[in-house]
DOSE-164870 format. One line per 2 residues: for each residue x negated, y, z of C-alpha. Coordinates in steps of 0.001 Angstrom, whole numbers, plus 500000, padded with zeros to 6 digits. Layout:
residues N
X,Y,Z; ...
end
This chain:
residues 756
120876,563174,162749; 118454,564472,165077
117378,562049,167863; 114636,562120,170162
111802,559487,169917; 113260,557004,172600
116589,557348,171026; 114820,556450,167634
113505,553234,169533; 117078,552400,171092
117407,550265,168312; 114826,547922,166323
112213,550358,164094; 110801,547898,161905
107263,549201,159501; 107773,547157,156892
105284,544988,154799; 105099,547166,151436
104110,549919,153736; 100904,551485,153719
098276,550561,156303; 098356,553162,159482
095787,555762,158326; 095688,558264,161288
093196,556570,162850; 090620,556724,160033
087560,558315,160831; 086848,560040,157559
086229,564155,157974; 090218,565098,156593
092057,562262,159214; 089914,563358,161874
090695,567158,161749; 094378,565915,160990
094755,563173,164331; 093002,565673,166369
095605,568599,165585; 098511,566715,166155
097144,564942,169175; 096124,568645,170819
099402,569729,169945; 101408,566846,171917
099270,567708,174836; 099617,571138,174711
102910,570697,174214; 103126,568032,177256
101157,571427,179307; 103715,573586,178303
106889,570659,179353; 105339,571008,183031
106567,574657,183572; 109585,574774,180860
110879,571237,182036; 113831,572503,179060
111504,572407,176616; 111257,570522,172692
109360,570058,170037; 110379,568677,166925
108373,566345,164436; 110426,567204,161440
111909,564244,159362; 111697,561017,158996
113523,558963,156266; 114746,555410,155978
117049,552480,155863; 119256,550637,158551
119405,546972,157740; 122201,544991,159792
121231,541348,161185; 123369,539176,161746
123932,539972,165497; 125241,543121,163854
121957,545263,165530; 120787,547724,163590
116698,547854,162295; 115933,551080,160960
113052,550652,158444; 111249,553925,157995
109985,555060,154703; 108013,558113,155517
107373,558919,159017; 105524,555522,160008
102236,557997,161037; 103884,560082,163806
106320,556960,165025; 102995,554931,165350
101040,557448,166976; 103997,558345,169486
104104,554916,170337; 100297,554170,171282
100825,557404,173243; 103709,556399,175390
102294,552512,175462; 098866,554233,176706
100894,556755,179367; 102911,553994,180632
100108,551314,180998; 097885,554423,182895
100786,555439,185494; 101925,551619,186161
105564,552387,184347; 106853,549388,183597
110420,547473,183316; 113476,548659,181752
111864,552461,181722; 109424,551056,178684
111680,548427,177518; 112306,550672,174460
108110,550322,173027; 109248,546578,172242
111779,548299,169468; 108908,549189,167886
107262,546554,165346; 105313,546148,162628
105233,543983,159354; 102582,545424,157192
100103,542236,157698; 100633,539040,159732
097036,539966,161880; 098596,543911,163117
102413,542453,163853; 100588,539804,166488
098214,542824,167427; 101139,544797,168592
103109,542182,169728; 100190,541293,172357
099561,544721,172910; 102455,545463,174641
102455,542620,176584; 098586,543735,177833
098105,545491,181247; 095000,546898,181250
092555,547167,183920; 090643,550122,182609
087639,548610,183605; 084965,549505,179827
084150,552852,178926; 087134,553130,176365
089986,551451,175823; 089231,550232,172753
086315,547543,174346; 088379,546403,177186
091184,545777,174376; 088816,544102,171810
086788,541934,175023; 090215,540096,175505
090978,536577,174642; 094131,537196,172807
091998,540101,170149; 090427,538102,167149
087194,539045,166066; 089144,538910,161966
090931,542219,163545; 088064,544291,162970
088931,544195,159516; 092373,545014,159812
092059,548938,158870; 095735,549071,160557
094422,547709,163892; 091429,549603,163871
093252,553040,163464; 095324,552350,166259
092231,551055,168314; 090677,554891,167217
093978,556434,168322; 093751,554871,171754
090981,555958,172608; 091689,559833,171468
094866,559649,173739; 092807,557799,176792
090491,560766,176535; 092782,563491,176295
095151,561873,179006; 091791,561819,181754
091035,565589,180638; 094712,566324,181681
095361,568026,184923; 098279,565788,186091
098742,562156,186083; 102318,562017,186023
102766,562469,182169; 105826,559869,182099
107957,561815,184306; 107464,564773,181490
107975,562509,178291; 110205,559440,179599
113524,558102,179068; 116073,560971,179446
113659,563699,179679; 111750,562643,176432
111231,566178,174317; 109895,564991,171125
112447,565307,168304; 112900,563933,164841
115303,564718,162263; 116432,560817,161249
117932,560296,157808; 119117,556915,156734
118756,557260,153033; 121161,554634,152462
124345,556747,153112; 123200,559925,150734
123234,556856,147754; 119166,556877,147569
118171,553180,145552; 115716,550880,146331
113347,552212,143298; 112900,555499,145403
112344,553191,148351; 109522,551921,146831
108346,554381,144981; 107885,556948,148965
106329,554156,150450; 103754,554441,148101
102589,557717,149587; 099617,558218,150704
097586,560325,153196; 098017,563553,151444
101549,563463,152745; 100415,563936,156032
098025,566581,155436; 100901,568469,153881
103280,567896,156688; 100944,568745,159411
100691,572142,157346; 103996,572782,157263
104515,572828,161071; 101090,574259,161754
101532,576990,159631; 104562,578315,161353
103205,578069,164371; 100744,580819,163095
103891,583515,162266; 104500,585453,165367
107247,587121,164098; 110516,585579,164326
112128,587035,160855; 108507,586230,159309
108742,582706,160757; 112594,582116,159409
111497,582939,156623; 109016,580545,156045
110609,578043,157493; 113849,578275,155337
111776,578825,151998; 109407,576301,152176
111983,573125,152382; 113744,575081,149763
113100,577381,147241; 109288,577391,147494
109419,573197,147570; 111980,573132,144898
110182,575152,142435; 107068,573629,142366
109160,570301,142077; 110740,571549,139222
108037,572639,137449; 105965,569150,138247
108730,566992,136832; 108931,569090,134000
105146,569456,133561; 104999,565664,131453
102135,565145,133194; 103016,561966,135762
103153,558151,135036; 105102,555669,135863
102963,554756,138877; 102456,558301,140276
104513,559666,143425; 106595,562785,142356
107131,563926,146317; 103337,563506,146831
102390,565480,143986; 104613,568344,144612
103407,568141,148380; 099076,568213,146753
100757,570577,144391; 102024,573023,146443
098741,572922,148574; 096948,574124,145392
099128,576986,145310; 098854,577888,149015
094925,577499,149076; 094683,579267,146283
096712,582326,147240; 095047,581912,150738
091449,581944,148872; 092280,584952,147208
093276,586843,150240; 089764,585691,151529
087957,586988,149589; 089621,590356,148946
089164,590917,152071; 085567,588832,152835
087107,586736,155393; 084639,583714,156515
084770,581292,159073; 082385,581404,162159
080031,579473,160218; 080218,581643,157576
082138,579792,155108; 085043,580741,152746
088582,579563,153113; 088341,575949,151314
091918,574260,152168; 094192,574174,155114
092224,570926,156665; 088328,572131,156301
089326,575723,157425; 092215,575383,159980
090486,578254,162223; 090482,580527,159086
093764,580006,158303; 094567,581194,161873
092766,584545,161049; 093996,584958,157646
097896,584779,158749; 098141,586216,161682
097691,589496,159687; 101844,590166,158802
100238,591932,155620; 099057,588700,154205
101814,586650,155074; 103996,589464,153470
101593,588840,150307; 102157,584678,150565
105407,584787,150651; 106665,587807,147941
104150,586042,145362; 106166,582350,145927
109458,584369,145948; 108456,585891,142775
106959,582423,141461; 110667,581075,141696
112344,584076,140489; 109895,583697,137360
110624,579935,136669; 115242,580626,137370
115099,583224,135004; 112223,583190,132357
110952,579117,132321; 109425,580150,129005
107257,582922,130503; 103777,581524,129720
104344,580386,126303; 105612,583395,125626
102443,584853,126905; 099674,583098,125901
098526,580659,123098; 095560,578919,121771
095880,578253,118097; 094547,581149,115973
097861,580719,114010; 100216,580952,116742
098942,584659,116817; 101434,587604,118189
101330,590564,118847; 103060,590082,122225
100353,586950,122852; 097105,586938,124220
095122,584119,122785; 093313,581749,125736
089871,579939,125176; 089824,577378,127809
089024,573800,126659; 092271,572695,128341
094351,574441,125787; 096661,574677,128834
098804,578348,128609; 100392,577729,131851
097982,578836,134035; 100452,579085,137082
100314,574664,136444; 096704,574581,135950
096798,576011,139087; 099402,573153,141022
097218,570504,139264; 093421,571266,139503
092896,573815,142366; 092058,571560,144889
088677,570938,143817; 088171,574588,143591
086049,574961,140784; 088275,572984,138474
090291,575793,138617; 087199,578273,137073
087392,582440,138300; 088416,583512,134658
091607,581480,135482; 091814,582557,138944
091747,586213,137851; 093984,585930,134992
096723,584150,137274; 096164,586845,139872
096826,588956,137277; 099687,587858,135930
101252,586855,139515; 101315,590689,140358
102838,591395,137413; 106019,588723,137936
106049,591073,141863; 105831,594176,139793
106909,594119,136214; 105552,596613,133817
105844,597424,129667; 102478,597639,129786
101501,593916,130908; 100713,592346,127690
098489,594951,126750; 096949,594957,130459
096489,590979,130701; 094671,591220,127254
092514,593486,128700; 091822,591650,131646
091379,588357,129302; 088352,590571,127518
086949,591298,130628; 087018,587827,132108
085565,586103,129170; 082634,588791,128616
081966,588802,131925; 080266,585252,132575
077148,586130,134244; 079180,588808,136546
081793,586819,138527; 080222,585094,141278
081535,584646,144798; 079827,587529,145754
081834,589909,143793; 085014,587579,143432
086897,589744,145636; 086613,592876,144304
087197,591473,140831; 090514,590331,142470
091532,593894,144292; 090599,595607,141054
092704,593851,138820; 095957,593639,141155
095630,597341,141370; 094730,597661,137511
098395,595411,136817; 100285,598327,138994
098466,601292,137823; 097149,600574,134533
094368,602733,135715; 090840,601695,133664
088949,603550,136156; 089755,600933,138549
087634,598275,136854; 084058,598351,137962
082730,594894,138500; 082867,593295,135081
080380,593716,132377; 079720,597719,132132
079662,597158,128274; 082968,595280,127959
084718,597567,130441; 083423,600573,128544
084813,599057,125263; 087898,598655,126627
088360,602430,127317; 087559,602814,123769
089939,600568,122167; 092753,601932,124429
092423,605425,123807; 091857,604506,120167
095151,602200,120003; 097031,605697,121998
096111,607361,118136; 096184,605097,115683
098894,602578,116557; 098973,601264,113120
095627,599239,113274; 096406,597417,116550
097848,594425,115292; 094306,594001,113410
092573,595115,116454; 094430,592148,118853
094007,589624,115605; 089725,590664,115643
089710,590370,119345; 091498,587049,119481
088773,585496,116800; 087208,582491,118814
083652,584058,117713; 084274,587705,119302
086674,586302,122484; 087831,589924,122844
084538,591492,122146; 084578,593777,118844
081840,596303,118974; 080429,594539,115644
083135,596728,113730; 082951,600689,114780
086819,601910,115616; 087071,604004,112743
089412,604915,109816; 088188,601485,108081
088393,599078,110965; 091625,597542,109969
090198,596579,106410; 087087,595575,107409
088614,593232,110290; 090789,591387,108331
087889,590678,105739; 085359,590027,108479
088340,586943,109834; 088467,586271,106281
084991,585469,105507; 083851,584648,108857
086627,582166,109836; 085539,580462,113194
085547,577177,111947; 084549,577867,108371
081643,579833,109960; 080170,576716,111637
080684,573979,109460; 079663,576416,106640
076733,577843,108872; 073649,578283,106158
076230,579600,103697; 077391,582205,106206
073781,582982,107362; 072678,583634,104013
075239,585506,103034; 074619,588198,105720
070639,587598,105223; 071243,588379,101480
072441,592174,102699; 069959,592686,104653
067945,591825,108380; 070371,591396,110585
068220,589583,113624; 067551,590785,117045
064795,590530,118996; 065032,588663,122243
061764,589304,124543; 059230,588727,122303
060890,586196,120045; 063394,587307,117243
066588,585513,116742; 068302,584606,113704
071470,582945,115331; 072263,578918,114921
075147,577336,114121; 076360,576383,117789
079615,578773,118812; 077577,580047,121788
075208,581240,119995; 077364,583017,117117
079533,584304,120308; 076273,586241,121873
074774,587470,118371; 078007,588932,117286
079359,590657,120317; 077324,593247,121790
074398,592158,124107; 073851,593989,126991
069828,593574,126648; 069630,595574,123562
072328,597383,122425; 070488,599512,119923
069621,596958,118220; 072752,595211,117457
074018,598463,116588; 070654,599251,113904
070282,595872,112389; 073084,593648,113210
076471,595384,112593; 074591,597560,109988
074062,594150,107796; 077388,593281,108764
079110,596406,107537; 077344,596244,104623
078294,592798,103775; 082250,593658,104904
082211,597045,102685; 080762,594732,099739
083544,592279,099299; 086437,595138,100541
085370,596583,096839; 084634,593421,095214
087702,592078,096057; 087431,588817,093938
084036,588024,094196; 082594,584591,095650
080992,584398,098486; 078116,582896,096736
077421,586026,094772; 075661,587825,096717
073491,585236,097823; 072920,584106,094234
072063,588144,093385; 069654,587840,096508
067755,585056,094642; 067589,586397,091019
066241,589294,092770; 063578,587808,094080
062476,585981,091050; 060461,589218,089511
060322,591148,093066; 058188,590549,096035
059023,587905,098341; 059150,588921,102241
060126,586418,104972; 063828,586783,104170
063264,585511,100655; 062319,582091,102359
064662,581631,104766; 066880,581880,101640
065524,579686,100104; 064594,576877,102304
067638,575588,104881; 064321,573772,106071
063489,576600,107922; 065736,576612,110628
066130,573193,111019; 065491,571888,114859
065691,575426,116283; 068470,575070,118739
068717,578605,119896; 067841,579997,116621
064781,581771,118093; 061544,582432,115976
058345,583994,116835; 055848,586269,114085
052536,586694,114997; 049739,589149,112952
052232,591362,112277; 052861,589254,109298
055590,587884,107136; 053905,584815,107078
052956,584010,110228; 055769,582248,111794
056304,580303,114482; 059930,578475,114527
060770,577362,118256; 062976,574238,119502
064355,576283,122354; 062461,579335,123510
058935,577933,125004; 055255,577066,123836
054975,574283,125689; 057750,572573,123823
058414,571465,120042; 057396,574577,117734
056342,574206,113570; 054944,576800,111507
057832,577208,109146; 056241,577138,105838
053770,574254,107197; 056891,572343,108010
059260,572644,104801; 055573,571492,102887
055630,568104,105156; 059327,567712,104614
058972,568003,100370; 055794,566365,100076
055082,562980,101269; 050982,563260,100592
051192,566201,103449; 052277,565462,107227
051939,567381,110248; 049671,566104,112975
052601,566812,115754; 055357,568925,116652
053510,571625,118966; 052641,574353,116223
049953,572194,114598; 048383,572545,110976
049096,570580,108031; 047378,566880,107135
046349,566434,103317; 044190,563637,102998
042841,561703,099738; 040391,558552,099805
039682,559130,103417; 039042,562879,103091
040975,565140,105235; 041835,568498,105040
043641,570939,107814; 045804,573347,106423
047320,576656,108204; 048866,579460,107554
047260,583339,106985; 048862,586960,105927
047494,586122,102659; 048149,582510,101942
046494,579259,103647; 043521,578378,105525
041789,575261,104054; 039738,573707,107216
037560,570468,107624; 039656,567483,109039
037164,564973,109512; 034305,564253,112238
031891,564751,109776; 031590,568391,108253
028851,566844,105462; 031295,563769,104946
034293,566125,103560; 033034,566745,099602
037196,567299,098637; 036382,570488,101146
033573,571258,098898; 035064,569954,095574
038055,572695,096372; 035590,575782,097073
033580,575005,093588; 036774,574724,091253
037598,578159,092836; 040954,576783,095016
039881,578157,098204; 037540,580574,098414
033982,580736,100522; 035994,581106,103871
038671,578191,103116; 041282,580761,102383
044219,579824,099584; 044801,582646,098573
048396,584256,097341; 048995,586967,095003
050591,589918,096921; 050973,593548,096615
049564,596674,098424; 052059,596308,100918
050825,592580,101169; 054017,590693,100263
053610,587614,098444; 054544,588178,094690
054425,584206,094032; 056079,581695,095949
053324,580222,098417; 054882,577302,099022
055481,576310,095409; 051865,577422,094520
050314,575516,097464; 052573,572452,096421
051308,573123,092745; 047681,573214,093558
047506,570260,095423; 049590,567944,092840
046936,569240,090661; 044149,567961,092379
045473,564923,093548; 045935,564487,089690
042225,565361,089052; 041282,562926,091170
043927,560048,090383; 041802,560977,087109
038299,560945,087950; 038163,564502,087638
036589,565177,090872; 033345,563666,092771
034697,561511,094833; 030730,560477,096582
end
């Protein structure tokens, strides 16, 4: 029924006590921008009464139920709605009090009471009965200097909203250019409007009762949108539009797909979700409009939400072109969800064995393949909702306005570009990254991407135009890109008349989670065909066993391209081709053949890292650095600087198998081998170890001298290993050093040795 607000106060309006507190009066940043809207909108609405003495506004619903006393008078006890009722009434108690209107004319604000605590009913109660005097700067100090306000109101958040309110209204009312504001708003003449539903005659229970008076603030907000926003729409078929959809259709949808999300409790509010919900979706679609088309408030910022940038929403939608946009992409939103609810499970999916070829496989840690939900849920802090999502849901939204054959194969493109593109989607490019895939879904145009990684955009071309002639591989092509190690990135495997073999060995061998819980098995096994590192500035990389780093190594980096193509996919070709013709040999074959080898061959660096797992333990990026253009002369690095934890390699396994050796710290210093108070500094050189004095005392250290007689080290301290022209060791160095020094540990343990 719609009633104006005096007609709503004809009869008792009772807030009751499982109500929430009156919150328009709180002074936090949101409630602020949200009291000071509505209240310049009931004064510029009280303006516009003065000339158009015919004119309305209406304040949209409110919702409750009509208890009978026993007088038979009706108390209507509002469930939502309590904000603008409350607010209304301070207005018209503030108005009348101002202009000396008094007597049956304001008989009606007595109607008006409230039960949410025992401290605001008696607040109200004497507030009415109060004629103030006007005599302190505010209203609020002449009101809280009387003998009737008790100083335990202050913490009555109810009472001090309305105290806030007051004062708003007393300083709006003494900017206003006519003091007559009751003849405007009073008794028969009274313009505001409210659609009143007593939810007791539609058969609404008690439970829902309870369960809307448990909303909170974000109600408002999303109210206050709704008749802000169509205030923006000049057009009248643009505003019908709106108008009609978004109490229907839109509304509905997002309702639907909330309740069927099984993601609320038992103690969340449906209504108020869908309400935050459908925000999400607004400021999303609004965000993306803004930054298409650079759009920035006067202090420069970007659209945020519809509270923080009110003035940009102004400018965004009063273009018909973008309200045109809003509008088709919720029409097609609830088109999508009537007629294909399975639409994103059809389309995406995160377990490797869910693969199809009609699926694109997602690597979010949500494992969440409605991305249209993500949105409802997690936009609102804006970056909970990451730009890879963003883009993909852009995506996928154009192609529900424009359908196409070609959209699975497009938003798997457009997943590959997202998820290789890390370091290129900032804010400052969002936009374009937004415009260029929209017009990407309609065209299917690859010249139209520009902004994502050069490399990945490049080896999209490729794969397309390859797919165009050789249809049969693409399944294994979709299956390689959708490995969890590659993420869409395959330029380890060349597209050639042996990719489809050697991608369903490579996802064979190097299973993403057999690859890291396998790691030094996996490492080796590509180590044992050959070097397959890359250099990274002037440290060389062997890869660790963190999925980040087996991500970067594998798929082409952008720094050095070359290289991964020379050393890296060369090793991993040749360790593919090896097992495609050795169809039933183990994986640790090779390795084991890598070994033996080495056993009557020369022993370069690679034979080491073979050997010892010890020497990549503690190197978290997998980053190493040589040094005299040696084999041997190795640092190993915790993460990529001198200044933090680095071991000499060889220096390090010796400390680890040997309790007589230790190292003196963890920032690249020499071995410790000490015997009856002798010490001894070990290093390593090209051709084997450097024996130095330990001690204070150069004349002290005879084991120094005892090693240099017996023909150990020679006249410079050097331990010297047997190598060959090329000066690779031919022995083991770290077996021989461990061998020497058992040996004269033993001599000594034995007397052998002058121990003076």
């Amino acid at each position: 029924m719609r009633s104006n607000y005096i007609e709503v106060l004809s009869n008792k309006v009772e807030i009751p006590i499982i109500q929430r507190d009156y919150a328009q009066g709180r002074t936090d940043s949101k409630t602020n921008k949200i009291r000071k809207d509505f209240l310049d909108a009931l004064f510029d609405f009280i303006s516009h009464k003065q000339t158009d003495k015919q004119a309305q506004i209406e304040l949209d619903f409110i919702y409750g139920f009509s208890e009978v006393e026993s007088n038979n008078k009706t108390t209507f006890v509002p469930i939502d709605g309590q904000q603008r009722l409350t607010t209304l009434w301070l207005l018209y108690w503030l108005v009348s009090v101002k202009e000396n209107v008094s007597g049956t004319k304001t008989n009606f604000l007595s109607n008006f009471l409230y039960e949410t605590r025992h401290s605001t009913t008696e607040f109200c109660r004497n507030l009415i009965q109060f004629k103030s005097e006007f005599s302190h700067e505010k209203i609020s100090q002449e009101i809280k200097n009387q003998s009737w306000y008790f100083d335990t109101w202050d913490f009555d958040p109810s009472i001090q909203a309305m105290l806030t309110v007051l004062d708003d209204i007393e300083f709006r009312y003494e900017k206003f250019n006519a003091k007559d504001i009751w003849s405007i708003i009073g008794n028969s003449s009274c313009p505001f409007y409210f659609y009143k539903l007593d939810m007791d005659k539609v058969g609404l229970t008690d439970d829902l009762y309870i369960k809307m008076n448990s909303r909170g603030k974000p109600l408002t907000e999303f109210e206050y949108f709704k008749a802000g926003f169509a205030e923006i729409i000049a057009d009248t078929k643009q505003r019908k539009r709106f108008e009609e959809s978004i109490d229907g259709k839109w509304i509905d949808t997002v309702w639907h797909i909330i309740l069927n999300s099984n993601s609320l409790t038992e103690e969340d509010d449906i209504a108020l979700t869908v309400d935050n919900s459908f925000l999400n979706l607004f400021n999303y679609l609004t965000s993306v409009i803004s930054f298409k088309k650079d759009l920035k408030d006067q202090e420069g910022n970007r659209y945020k939400n519809t509270v923080v940038s009110a003035g940009l929403l102004k400018t965004i939608y009063s273009e018909t072109e973008n309200q045109i946009f809003l509008f088709d992409t919720l029409d097609a939103i609830c088109k999508q969800e009537k007629d294909n609810n399975a639409y994103w499970e059809d389309l995406f999916y995160y377990n490797k064995d869910e693969f199809a070829t009609n699926k694109t496989r997602l690597f979010f840690t949500h494992k969440e393949t409605n991305l249209l939900k993500r949105c409802l849920f997690n936009f609102a802090d804006f970056r909970g909702f990451t730009f890879p999502e963003q883009i993909l849901l852009l995506a996928c939204l154009s192609n529900l306005k424009t359908p196409s054959n070609t959209f699975n194969d497009q938003i798997r493109t457009i997943r590959n570009l997202v998820v290789n593109s890390e370091n290129e989607l900032r804010d400052t490019v969002l936009g374009n990254s937004f415009s260029e895939v929209e017009e990407f879904i309609y065209k299917n145009d690859f010249q139209i991407l520009k902004t994502f990684k050069t490399y990945q955009i490049e080896e999209e071309k490729i794969k397309n135009d390859y797919i165009k002639n050789s249809t049969s591989d693409k399944q294994s092509l979709q299956k390689l890109e959708d490995s969890d190690l590659l993420r869409g990135s395959i330029s380890l495997l060349p597209l050639d008349n042996n990719i489809k073999n050697r991608a369903e060995k490579f996802l064979e061998i190097f299973d993403e989670t057999d690859f890291i819980q396998n790691f030094q098995t996996k490492i080796n096994l590509l180590l044992s065909f050959g070097d397959y590192t890359q250099d990274d500035g002037s440290l060389t990389n062997l890869m660790t066993s963190k999925h980040r780093n087996i991500r970067s190594f594998l798929t082409t980096p952008g720094y050095n391209k070359t290289q991964f193509k020379t050393k890296t996919q060369s090793t991993m070709l040749g360790c593919l081709d090896y097992f495609i013709t050795n169809k039933d040999v183990p994986i640790s074959k090779p390795i084991d053949d890598a070994l033996f080898y080495y056993t009557t061959n020369p022993k370069d660096w690679k034979y080491y890292f073979l050997r010892y797992s010890s020497f990549r333990e503690n190197s978290n990026q997998g980053n190493f650095n040589w040094y005299n253009n040696s084999d041997y002369c190795i640092w190993k690095m915790k993460e990529r600087q001198f200044n933090g934890y680095h071991w000499d390699p060889f220096l390090y396994e010796l400390a680890q198998s040997d309790n007589k050796l230790e190292l003196e710290n963890n920032y690249g210093s020499k071995l410790i081998f000490s015997h009856n108070r002798k010490k001894i500094l070990i290093s390593s050189i090209p051709e084997g170890f450097l024996f130095e004095n330990g001690m204070a005392d150069r004349t002290l250290n005879t084991l120094l001298d005892d090693l240099e007689n017996s023909g150990v080290i020679d006249k410079d301290g050097k331990f010297i290993v047997a190598q060959n022209a090329d000066g690779i060791d031919t022995e083991d160095r770290i077996e021989k050093l461990k061998q020497a020094l058992d040996e004269i540990t033993n001599k000594i343990k034995n007397g052998g040795q002058n121990e003076n």
